[in-house]
C-alpha positions in Angstrom: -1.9 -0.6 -25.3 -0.1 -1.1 -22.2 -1.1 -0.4 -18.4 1.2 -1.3 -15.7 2.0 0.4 -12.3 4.7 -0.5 -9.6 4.2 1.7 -6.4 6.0 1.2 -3.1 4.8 3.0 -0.1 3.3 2.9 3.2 -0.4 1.8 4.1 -2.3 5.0 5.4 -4.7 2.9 7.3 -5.1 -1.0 8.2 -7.2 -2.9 5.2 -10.5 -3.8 6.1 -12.3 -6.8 4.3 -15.9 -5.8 2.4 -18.1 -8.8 1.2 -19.7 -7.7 -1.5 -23.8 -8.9 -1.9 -22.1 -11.4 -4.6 -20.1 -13.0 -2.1 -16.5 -11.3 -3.4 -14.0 -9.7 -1.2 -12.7 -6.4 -2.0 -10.8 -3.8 0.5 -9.8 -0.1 -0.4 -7.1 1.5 0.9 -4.5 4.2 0.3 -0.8 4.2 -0.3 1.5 6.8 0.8 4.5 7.3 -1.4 7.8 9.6 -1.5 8.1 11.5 -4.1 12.0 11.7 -5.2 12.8 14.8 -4.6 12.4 17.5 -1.5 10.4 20.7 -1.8 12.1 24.4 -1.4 11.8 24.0 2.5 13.5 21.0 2.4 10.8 18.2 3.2 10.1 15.7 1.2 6.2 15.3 0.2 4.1 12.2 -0.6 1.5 11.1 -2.9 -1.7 9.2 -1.7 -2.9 6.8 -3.8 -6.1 4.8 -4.1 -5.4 1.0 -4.2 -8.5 -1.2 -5.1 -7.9 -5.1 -4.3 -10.3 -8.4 -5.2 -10.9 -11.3 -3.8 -8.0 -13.7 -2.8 -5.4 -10.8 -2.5 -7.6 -8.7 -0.8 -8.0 -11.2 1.9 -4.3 -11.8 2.3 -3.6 -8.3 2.6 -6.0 -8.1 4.9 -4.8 -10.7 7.1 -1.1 -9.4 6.8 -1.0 -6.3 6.5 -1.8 -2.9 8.5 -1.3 0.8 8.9 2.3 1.2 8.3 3.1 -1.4 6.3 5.9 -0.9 3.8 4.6 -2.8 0.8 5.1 -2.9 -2.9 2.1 -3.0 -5.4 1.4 -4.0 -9.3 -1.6 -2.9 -10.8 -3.5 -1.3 -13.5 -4.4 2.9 -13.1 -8.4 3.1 -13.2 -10.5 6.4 -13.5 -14.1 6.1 -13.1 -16.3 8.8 -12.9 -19.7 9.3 -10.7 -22.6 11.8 -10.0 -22.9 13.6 -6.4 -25.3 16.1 -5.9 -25.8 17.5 -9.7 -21.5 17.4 -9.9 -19.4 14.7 -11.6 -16.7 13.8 -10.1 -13.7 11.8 -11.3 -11.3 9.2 -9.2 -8.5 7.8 -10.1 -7.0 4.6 -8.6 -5.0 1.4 -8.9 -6.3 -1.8 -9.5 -4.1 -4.0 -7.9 -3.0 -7.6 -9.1 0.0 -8.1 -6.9 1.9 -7.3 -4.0 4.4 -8.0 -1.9 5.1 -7.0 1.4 8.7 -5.2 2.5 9.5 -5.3 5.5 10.8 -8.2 7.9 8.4 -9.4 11.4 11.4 -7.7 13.3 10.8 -4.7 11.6 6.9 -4.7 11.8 7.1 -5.6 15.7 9.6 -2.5 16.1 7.2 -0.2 14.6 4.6 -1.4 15.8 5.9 -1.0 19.4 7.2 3.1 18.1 10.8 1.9 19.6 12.6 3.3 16.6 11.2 5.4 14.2 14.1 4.7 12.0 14.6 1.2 10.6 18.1 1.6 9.8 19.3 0.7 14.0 17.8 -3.0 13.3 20.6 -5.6 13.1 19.8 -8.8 11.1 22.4 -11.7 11.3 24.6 -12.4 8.9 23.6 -16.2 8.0 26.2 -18.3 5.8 25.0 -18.8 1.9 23.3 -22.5 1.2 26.0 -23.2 -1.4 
């Protein structure tokens, strides 16, 4: 059996850092992703997905990352189930063993600043290839 999922999307919130009582990191967060195609008005809807992170990663996407951040995630989908008020209720989420983060300082600090809502004015130098 196989259980892989690759997500890239936007950060709904800043990651905040949990210590668990055993001493283990964990943050939750939500992902906001595009979905490929535009409704009958035109607009193009997203999905908001549960992300779970441990330990390590959690930490450094803690310390790197915030709301807003384009980032790209590999993981495992979860559902777990749990009783609230005489109802059960199921979640589903991604356990996440990787990511990677998308989008250049330059771009962060623009919008983080709200200068440009659209990434596609930023002008990177060309640098000459190493070989």
């Amino acid at each position: 059996m196989y259980n892989k999922v690759i997500l890239i999307g936007r950060l709904t919130a800043s990651p905040e850092l949990i210590k668990t009582p055993t001493d283990k990191y964990l943050t939750r967060v939500s992902l906001a992703v595009n979905r490929r195609f535009k409704n009958q008005e035109g607009e193009r809807q997203a999905d908001f997905i549960n992300l779970v992170i441990w330990g390590r990663l959690a930490e450094t996407l803690a310390s790197y990352a915030n709301k807003g951040s384009l980032i790209s995630v590999d993981g495992e989908l979860r559902t777990r189930k749990y009783e609230k008020n005489g109802s059960t209720h199921y979640m589903t989420e991604v356990l996440v063993t990787a990511f990677q983060l998308l989008e250049s300082r330059a771009q962060r600090a623009i919008r983080e600043n709200n200068q440009s809502n659209d990434l596609t004015d930023l002008v990177l130098d060309e640098e000459p290839l190493p070989f």
